[in-house]
C-alpha positions in Angstrom: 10.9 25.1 14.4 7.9 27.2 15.4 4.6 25.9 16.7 1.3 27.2 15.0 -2.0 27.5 16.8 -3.0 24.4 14.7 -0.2 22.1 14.8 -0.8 23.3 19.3 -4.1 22.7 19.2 -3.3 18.8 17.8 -1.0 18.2 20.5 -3.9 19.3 23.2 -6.6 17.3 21.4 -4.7 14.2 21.3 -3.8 14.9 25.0 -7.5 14.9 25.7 -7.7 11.7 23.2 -5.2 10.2 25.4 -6.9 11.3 29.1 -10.2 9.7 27.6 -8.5 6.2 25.8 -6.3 5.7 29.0 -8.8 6.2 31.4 -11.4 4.2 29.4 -9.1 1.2 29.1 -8.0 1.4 32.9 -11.8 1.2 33.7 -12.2 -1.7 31.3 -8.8 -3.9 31.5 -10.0 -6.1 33.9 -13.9 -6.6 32.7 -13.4 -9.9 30.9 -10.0 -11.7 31.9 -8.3 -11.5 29.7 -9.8 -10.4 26.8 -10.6 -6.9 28.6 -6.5 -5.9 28.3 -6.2 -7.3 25.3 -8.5 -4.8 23.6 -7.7 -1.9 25.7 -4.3 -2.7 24.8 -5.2 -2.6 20.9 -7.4 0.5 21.4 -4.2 2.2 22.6 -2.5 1.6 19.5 -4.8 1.7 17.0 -5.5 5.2 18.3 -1.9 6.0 18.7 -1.2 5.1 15.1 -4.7 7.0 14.0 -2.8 9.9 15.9 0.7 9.4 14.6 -1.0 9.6 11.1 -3.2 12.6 11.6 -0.3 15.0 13.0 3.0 13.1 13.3 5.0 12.8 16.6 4.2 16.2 18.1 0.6 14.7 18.4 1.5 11.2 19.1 3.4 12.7 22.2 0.6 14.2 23.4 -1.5 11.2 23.3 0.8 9.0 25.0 1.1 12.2 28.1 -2.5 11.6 28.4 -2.7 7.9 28.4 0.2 7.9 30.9 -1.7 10.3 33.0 -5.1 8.7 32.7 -3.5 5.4 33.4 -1.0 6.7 36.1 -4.1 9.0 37.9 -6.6 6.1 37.9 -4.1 3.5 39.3 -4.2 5.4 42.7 -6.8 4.9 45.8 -9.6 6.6 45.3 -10.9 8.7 48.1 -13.7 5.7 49.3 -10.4 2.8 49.4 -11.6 1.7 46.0 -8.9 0.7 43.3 -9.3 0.2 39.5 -5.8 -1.2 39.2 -4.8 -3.6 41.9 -1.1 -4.1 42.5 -1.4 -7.3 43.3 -2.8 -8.5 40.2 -0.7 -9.8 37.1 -3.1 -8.5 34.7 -2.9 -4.9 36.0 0.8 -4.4 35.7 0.4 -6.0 32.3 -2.6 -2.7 31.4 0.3 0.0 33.3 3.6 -1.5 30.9 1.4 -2.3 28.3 -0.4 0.7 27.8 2.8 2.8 27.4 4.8 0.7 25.0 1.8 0.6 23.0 2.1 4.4 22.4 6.1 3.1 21.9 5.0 0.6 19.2 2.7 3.5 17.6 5.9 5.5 17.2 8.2 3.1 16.1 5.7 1.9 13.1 7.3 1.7 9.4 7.4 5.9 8.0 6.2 4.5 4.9 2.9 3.3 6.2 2.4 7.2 6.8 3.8 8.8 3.7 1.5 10.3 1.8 2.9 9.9 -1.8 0.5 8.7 -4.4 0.6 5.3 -6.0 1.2 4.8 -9.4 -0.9 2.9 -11.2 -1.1 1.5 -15.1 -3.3 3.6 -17.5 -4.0 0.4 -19.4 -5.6 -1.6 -16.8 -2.7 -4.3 -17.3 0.3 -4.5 -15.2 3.4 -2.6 -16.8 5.0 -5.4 -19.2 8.1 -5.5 -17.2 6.4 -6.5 -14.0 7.9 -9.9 -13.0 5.6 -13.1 -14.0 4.5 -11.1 -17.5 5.8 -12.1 -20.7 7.8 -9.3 -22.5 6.6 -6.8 -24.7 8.0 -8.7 -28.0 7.0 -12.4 -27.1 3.2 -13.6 -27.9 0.7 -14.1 -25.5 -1.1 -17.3 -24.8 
């Protein structure tokens, strides 16, 4: 399988996608307890399955490098003593597993809620007459 410039320049933009989202939800998990985690937790998937769907799993593993990084990078002692993600704190190891498995989840969704193939639909504007509930195609209708 070879890698086009396209297809390598989707895996580094959802690495950058996943730097900013990781690093953004380590900043906010802990803003409003415990609400904050919750919705950095759901930003993390909804972008990981906004990713998956744009470029597949090449992409999707890209994102989840950068969210582990972000996440991983931000969790150390900054250079003043300050910490973004206490250790001691329940809701901060919840944001470090969470975030992760939420790139996990993303990969693991259904393939068909990615396929791409078109929907058939009835040129009559009525269901097809062997759809269950109708009546068949020889018996009157009310």
């Amino acid at each position: 399988m070879q890698l086009s410039g396209r297809s390598i320049g989707k895996v580094l933009g959802a690495l950058v996608l996943g730097l900013v989202v990781g690093g953004f939800g380590t900043v906010v998990h802990r803003s409003i307890r415990p609400w904050g985690v919750v919705l950095a937790l759901v930003l993390v998937l909804t972008v990981g399955v906004l990713v998956r769907a744009w470029g597949g799993y090449g992409p999707l593993a890209g994102y989840g490098l950068g969210v582990l990084a972000a996440v991983q990078v931000l969790a150390q002692t900054g250079p003043g003593g300050d910490v973004l993600v206490p250790a001691h704190q329940a809701i901060s190891w919840v944001w470090v597993v969470g975030s992760p498995a939420m790139v996990v989840v993303a990969a693991l969704a259904p393939r068909r809620w990615f396929a791409d193939a078109p929907v058939e639909e009835p040129s009559s504007g009525e269901p097809p007459a062997d759809a269950p509930g109708w009546p068949a195609v020889d018996e009157p209708r009310p």
